[in-house]
N, C-alpha and C positions, 0 to 999 in steps of 0.2 A: 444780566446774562451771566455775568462773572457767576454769582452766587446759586444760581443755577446749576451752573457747572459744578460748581463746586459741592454742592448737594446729592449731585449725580453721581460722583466721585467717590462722596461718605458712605451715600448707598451701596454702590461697586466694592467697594473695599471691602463692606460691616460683610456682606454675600460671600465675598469671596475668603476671607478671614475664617468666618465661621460655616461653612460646609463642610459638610462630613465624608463629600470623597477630596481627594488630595488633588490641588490646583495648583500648576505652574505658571508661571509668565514667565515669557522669553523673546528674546529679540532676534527672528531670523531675516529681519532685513537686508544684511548683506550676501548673507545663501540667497534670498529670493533674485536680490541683482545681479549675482555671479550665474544664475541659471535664465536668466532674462538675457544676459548675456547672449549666453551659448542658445539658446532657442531663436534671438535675432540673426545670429552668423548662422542659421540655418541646418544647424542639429535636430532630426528628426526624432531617432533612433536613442532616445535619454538613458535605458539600460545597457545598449550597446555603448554608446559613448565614454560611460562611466565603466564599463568593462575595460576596454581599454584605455582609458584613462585612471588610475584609480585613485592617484594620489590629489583629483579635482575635489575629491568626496572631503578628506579631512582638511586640503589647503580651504573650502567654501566654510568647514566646520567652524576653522580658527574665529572665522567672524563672528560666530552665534553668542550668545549674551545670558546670562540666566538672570531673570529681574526681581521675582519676586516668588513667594513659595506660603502658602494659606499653613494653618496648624497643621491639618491633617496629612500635610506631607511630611510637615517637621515632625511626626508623631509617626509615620510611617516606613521611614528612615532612620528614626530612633536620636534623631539628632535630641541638641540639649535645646534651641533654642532657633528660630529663623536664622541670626544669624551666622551661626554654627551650620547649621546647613548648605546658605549660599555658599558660603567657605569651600563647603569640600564639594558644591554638584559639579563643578568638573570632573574631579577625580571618583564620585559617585553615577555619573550620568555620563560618562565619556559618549563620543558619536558611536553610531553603531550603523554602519551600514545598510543592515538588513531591517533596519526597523528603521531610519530616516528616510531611504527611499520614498515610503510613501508621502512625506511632507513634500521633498525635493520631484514626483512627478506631480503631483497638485499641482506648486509652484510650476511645472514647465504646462500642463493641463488648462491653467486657470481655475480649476477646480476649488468649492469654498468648504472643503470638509476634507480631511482622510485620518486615520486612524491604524493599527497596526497593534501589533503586541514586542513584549520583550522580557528579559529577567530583570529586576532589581538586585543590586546588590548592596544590602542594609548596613550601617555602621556597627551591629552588634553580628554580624556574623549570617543573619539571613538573607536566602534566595528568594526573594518574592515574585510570581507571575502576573503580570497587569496586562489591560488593555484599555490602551490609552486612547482619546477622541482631542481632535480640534478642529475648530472652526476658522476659515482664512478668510477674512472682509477683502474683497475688494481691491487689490491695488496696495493692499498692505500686509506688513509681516515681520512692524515691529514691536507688536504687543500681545503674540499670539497666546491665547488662553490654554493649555492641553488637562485636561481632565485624565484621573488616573485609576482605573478598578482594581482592587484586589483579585484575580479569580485563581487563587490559590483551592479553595474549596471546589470550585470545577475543573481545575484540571486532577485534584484526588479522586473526585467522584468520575472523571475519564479514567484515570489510570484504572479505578479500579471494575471500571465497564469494560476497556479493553481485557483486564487479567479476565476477567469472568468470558469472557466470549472467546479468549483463547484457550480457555479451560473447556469452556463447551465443546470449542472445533476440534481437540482433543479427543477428548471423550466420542464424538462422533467416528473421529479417524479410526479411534480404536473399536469402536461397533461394528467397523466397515470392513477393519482385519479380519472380526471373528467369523464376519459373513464369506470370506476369501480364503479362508483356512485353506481349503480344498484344494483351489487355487495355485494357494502357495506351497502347500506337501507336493503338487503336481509338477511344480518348477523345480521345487529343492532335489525331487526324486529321481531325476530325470538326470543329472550329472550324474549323482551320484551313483545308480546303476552306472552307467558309463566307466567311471572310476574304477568300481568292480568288472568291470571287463577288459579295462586296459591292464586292470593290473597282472588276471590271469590270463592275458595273453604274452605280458612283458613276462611273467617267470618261466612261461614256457618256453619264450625264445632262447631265456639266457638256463635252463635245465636242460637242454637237447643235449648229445654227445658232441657238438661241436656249435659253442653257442652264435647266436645271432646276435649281435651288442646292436646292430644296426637296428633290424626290426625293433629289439628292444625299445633302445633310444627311443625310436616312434612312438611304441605303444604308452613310454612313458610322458614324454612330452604331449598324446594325448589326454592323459593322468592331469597333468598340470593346466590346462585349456579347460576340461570340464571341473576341474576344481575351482577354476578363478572364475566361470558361470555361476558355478555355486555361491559363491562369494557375495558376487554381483546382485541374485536372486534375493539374499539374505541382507546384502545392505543397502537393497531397494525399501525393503520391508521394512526396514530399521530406520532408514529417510522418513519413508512414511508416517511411520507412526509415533516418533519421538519428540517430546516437546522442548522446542526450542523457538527463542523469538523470529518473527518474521524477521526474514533477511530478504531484499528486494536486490535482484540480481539480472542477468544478460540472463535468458531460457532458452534455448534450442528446441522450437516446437515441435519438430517432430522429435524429436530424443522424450520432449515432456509425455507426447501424445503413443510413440512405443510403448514408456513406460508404463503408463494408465492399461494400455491394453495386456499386458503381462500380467497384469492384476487381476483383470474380470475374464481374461479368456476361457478360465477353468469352468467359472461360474455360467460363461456363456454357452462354451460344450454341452454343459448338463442340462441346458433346457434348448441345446441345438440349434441355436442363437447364430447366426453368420453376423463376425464381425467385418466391419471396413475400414478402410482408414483412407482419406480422402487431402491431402495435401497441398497445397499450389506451389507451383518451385519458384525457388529463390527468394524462400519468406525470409526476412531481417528477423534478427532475437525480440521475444517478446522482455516487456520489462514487469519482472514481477518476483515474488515466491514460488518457490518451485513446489514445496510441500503442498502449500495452501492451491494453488492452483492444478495438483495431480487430485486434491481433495475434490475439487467442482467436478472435474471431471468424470475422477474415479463413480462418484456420486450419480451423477445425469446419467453415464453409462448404463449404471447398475440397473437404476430403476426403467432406464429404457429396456433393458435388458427382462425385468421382470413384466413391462407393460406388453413386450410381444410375446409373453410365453403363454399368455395364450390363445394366440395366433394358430392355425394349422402351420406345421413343422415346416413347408415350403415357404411360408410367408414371413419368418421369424429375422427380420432384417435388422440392424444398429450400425449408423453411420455416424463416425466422427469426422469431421469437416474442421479443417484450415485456409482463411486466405486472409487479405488484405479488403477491408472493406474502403470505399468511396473517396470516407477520410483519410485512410492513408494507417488506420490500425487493425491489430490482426483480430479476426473475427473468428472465435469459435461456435463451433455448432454441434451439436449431438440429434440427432435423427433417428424415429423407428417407425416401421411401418403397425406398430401398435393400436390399439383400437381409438388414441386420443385419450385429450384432457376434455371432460363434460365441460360444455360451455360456461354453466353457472359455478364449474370450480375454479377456473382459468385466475377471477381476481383474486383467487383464496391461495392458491396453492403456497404462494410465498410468505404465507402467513405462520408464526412460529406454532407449532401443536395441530397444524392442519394437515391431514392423511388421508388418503382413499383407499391406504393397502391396512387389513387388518392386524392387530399389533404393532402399528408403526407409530413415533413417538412424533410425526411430524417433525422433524429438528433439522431434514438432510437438506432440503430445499433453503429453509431461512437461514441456514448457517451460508450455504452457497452465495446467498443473494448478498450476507452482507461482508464476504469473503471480496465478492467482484466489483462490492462498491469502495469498501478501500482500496481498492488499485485502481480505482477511476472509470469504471462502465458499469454496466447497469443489466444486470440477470433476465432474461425475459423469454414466455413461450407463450406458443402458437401453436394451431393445429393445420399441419398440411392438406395444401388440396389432393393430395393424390392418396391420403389417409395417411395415420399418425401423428405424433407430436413432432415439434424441433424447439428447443432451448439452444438462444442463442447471447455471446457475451464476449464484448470488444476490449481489448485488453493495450496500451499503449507500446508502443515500438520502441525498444530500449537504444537510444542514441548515444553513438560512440562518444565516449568519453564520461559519459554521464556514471555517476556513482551510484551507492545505497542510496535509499531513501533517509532522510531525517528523522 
């Protein structure tokens, strides 16, 4: 039996030595009994707990053991040699909270697998991205094997998928301007007459043979009101359409949902479009991009807007809709009493290059759809029963305290 073992052993070793992704052995036996612990006295709650506990995470750490390390890690770390490496994986592999977790809920779980990601940081200077796997036997957790991938090459090929898709939605935002031109000279114009009328009424108060500084005053201080409209008009526009990274932030839905209708209202006049806006009160802030999410909008609007023009001029309806749906997040909706999405296009429309309006590059819909899946819901339409379409899309409840996104 001895020799057995011991063969099993030479095998285990030769495997583990010479694999070409990087293998650790380590000892988290006494993490495993320190969280055995705390799960017996009757801790349910293992994220909570360690929230308010925090200094459990690195006293449990101290225990952990580094045992053993294949080439490929010694070659991935840049070290000179296995033992050169042991040396430094403390100060190489320090705990990390956000990447132990999943070892330390397994451990409270029973669970016999968890995995996670993190940064390497190399002896020569490099940042490497891995994603690491291991396997938990049973009852034990002093020999745990963790397997370690490179995926440096998939997070450039993300990086460089997100630049490109935020270059698209761009490029879109900015199609969406030139479609709003109209729009927007209608908003900018509109102080600005104003301005010219406060102004000749302000020099007339103060040109009279016994001036009026009072009126005046008035008429100027309306001068400054519809100047700072102006402004406003102008660095809505300029929100809109400039690129800048997503920033996930608190959203004021109706402030979002005003602004989207300041945009297409010009648009909607000209084809006698009656806009709505449909709210539910006492909505919490949505959590998201404000840019990126006045884009879906602005977008659904439009084309609602174009699907009832041509409707008879009394039928020409577009509801925007606000509430809280079931689960507790905010559900947006756009609505027209438009002629519908044909049945057989409904699976298509989210498709990138797919259009039913002539000249249209297909891009406004698949940019929307994958706009609303990074912020965690999911774009989707339907045709009402009472006629027309409605696109609808659930957007998470920005909870006080909560920060940017990562």
């Amino acid at each position: 039996m001895h020799a057995a073992e011991a063969r099993a052993e030479q095998l285990y070793r030769t495997h583990f030595d010479d694999a070409p992704i990087a293998m650790l052995q380590e000892d988290w036996s006494g993490v495993k009994a320190l969280v055995d612990q705390l799960v017996a006295s009757g801790v349910e709650d293992l994220e909570g707990y360690l929230k308010d506990h925090p200094d459990f995470f690195f006293e449990a750490r101290k225990t952990h053991v580094f045992l053993d390390a294949n080439r490929a890690t010694v070659a991935l770390f840049g070290a000179k040699d296995k033992a050169d490496f042991l040396a430094r994986a403390p100060t190489l592999l320090p705990g990390s909270p956000e990447s132990n977790i999943h070892v330390i809920r397994a451990f409270a779980k029973g669970h016999g697998f968890a995995q996670g990601e993190r940064i390497l940081h190399t002896m020569d200077g490099r940042k490497v991205p891995i994603l690491w796997q291991v396997n938990i036997p049973a009852g034990r957790a002093d020999r745990l094997v963790f397997l370690a991938t490179n995926v440096t090459s998939l997070k450039e090929a993300e990086e460089a998928l997100m630049t490109a898709q935020a270059e698209l939605a761009h490029a879109a935002r900015v199609a969406v301007l030139g479609e709003l031109a109209a729009s927007i000279t209608h908003e900018v114009n509109q102080p600005l007459g104003a301005i010219q009328l406060f102004a000749d009424t302000a020099l007339r108060w103060i040109d009279r043979p016994e001036p009026n500084l009072t009126r005046a005053r008035a008429s100027i201080g309306r001068i400054a009101r519809s100047a700072e409209q102006a402004s406003n008009v102008i660095r809505k526009m300029h929100q809109f359409v400039r690129k800048t990274p997503p920033e996930t932030t608190a959203l004021d839905v109706r402030e979002v949902l005003s602004d989207t209708l300041l945009l297409v209202e010009r648009a909607a006049a000209k084809h006698q479009v009656t806009l709505d806006l449909v709210i539910a009160p006492d909505l919490p802030p949505a959590r998201g991009d404000r840019v990126q999410l006045q884009q879906v909008l602005v977008n659904l609007t439009m084309n609602a807007i174009h699907s009832v023009a041509v409707q008879p001029a009394s039928e020409r309806e577009v509801r925007l809709r606000a509430e809280l749906d079931p689960e507790g997040r905010l559900r947006f909706s756009c609505e027209d009493t438009g002629p519908g999405v044909a049945p057989h296009h409904l699976p298509k429309i989210f498709e990138p290059f797919f259009s039913t309006r002539t000249g249209g590059l297909g891009l406004g819909l698949a940019i929307c759809r994958s706009i609303v899946e990074a912020h965690g819901g999911a774009l989707r339409a339907e045709n009402r029963s009472a006629g027309g379409a409605r696109f609808q899309f659930e957007l998470p409840v920005h909870e006080s305290g909560s920060g940017a996104a990562p």
